[in-house]
C-alpha positions as CSV (number, residue, x, y, z in Angstrom):
1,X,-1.3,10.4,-7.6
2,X,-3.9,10.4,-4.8
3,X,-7.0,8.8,-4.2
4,X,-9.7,8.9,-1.3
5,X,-12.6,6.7,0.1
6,X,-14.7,7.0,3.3
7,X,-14.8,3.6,5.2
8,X,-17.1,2.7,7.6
9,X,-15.1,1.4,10.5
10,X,-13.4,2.9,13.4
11,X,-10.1,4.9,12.7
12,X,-8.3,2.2,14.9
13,X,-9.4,-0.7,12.9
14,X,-8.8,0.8,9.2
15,X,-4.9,2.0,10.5
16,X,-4.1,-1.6,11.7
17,X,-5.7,-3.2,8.5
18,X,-3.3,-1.2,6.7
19,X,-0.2,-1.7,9.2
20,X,-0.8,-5.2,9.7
21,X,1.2,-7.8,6.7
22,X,-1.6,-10.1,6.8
23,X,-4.2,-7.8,6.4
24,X,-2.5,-6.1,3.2
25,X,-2.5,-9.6,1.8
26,X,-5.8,-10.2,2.1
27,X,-7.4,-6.6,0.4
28,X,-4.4,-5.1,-1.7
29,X,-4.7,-6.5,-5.7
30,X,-2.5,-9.5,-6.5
31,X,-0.2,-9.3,-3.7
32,X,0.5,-13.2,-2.9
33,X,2.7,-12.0,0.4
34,X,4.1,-9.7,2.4
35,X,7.0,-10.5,4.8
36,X,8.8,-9.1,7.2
37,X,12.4,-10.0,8.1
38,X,11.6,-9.7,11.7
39,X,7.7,-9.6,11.8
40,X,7.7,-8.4,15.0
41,X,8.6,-5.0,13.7
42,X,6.1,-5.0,11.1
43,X,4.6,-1.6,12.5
44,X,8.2,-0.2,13.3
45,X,9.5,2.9,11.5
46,X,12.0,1.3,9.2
47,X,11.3,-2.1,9.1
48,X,12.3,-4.2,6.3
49,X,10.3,-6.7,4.2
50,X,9.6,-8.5,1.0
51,X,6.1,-8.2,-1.1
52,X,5.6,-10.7,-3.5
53,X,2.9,-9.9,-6.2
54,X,1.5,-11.5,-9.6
55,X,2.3,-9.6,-12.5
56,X,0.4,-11.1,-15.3
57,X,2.0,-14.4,-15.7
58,X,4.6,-13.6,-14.1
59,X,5.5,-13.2,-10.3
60,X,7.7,-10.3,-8.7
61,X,9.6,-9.5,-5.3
62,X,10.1,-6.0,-3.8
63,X,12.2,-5.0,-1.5
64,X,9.9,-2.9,1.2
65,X,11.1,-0.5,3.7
66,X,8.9,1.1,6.1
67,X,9.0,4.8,6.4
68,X,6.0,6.7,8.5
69,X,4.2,5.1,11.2
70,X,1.8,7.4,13.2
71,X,-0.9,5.2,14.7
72,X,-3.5,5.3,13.9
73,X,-3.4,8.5,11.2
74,X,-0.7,7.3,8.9
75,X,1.1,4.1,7.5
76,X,4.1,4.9,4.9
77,X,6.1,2.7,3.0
78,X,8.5,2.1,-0.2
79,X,8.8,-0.7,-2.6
80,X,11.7,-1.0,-4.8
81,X,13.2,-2.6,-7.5
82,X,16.3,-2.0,-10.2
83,X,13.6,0.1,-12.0
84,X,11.8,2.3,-9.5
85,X,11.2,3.1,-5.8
86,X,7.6,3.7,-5.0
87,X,6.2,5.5,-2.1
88,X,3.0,4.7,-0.7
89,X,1.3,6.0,2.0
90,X,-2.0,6.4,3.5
91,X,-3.3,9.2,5.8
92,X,-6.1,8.2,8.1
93,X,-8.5,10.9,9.9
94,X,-11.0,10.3,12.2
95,X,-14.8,11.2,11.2
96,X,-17.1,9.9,13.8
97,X,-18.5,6.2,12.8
98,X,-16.5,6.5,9.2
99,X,-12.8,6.8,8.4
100,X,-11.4,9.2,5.9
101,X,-8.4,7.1,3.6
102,X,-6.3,9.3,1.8
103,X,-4.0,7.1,-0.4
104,X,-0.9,8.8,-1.9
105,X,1.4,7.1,-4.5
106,X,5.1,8.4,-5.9
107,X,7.3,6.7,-8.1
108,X,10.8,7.6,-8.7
109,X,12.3,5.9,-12.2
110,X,15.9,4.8,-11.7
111,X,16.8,4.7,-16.1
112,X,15.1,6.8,-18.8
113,X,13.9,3.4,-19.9
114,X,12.0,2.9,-16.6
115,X,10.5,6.4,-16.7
116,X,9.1,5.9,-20.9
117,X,7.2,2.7,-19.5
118,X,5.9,4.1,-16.4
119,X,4.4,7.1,-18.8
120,X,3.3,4.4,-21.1
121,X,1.8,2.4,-18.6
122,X,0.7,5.5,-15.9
123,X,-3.1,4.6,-16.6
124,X,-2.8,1.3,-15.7
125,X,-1.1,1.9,-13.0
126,X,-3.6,4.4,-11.8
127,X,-6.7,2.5,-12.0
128,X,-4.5,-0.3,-9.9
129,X,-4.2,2.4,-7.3
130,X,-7.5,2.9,-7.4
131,X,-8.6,-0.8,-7.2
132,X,-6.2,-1.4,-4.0
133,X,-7.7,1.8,-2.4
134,X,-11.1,-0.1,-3.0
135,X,-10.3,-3.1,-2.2
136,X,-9.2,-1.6,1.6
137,X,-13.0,-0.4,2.0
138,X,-14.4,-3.6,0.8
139,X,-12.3,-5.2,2.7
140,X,-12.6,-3.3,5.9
141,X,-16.5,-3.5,5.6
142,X,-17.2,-6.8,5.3
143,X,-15.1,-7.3,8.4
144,X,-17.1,-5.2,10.6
């Protein structure tokens, strides 16, 4: 799936609100944390971390791998579970005063099972998409 937005901030400043662990924390929807295993490689090209989100009542841990990192115009990266990997990754381009966010989301199912409730639940998960990519402009905004 993919998703856009226009944000009105430098290109510079959207790329390292995305690249940056405490910055995701603070605009993408019920993340509690993202962390690093060496944060000082947090913008490095495979990089490993751990994202901890809220799931209803419930709370979960990815495993995070990083996979493109092209400051500023993109920022990759996979989560993954026993169920599924998915790919993330946003594509930043430069338009004057604004910055065009192209958000891109992939999921691979690891069991049949996975794959029927990621089809069951692919609105859901959509409109989430959509709500993170939001929240990055909100976000962003206010900041500036």
């Amino acid at each position: 799936m993919k998703y856009s937005v226009k944000i009105n901030a430098p290109l510079s400043t959207v790329f390292q609100t995305i690249a940056t662990a405490s910055e995701r924390e603070q605009w993408t929807r019920d993340v509690i944390s993202v962390t690093y295993n060496d944060p000082a490689n947090e913008q490095i090209e495979g990089a490993m971390f751990q994202q901890k989100q809220k799931e209803g009542k419930m709370t979960n841990t990815y495993e995070g791998k990083n996979l493109q990192v092209t400051e500023p115009s993109l920022f990759s990266y996979q989560l993954m579970n026993k169920a599924f990997t998915m790919t993330i990754s946003y594509h930043l381009t430069d338009q004057g005063e604004m910055t065009y966010v192209e958000q891109h989301y992939e999921t691979e199912y690891h069991s049949g099972f996975a794959k029927f409730m990621g089809k069951l639940f692919q609105g859901m998960t959509n409109k989430i998409a959509k709500d993170i990519l939001d929240g990055l402009k909100m976000y962003v905004e206010k900041e500036e």
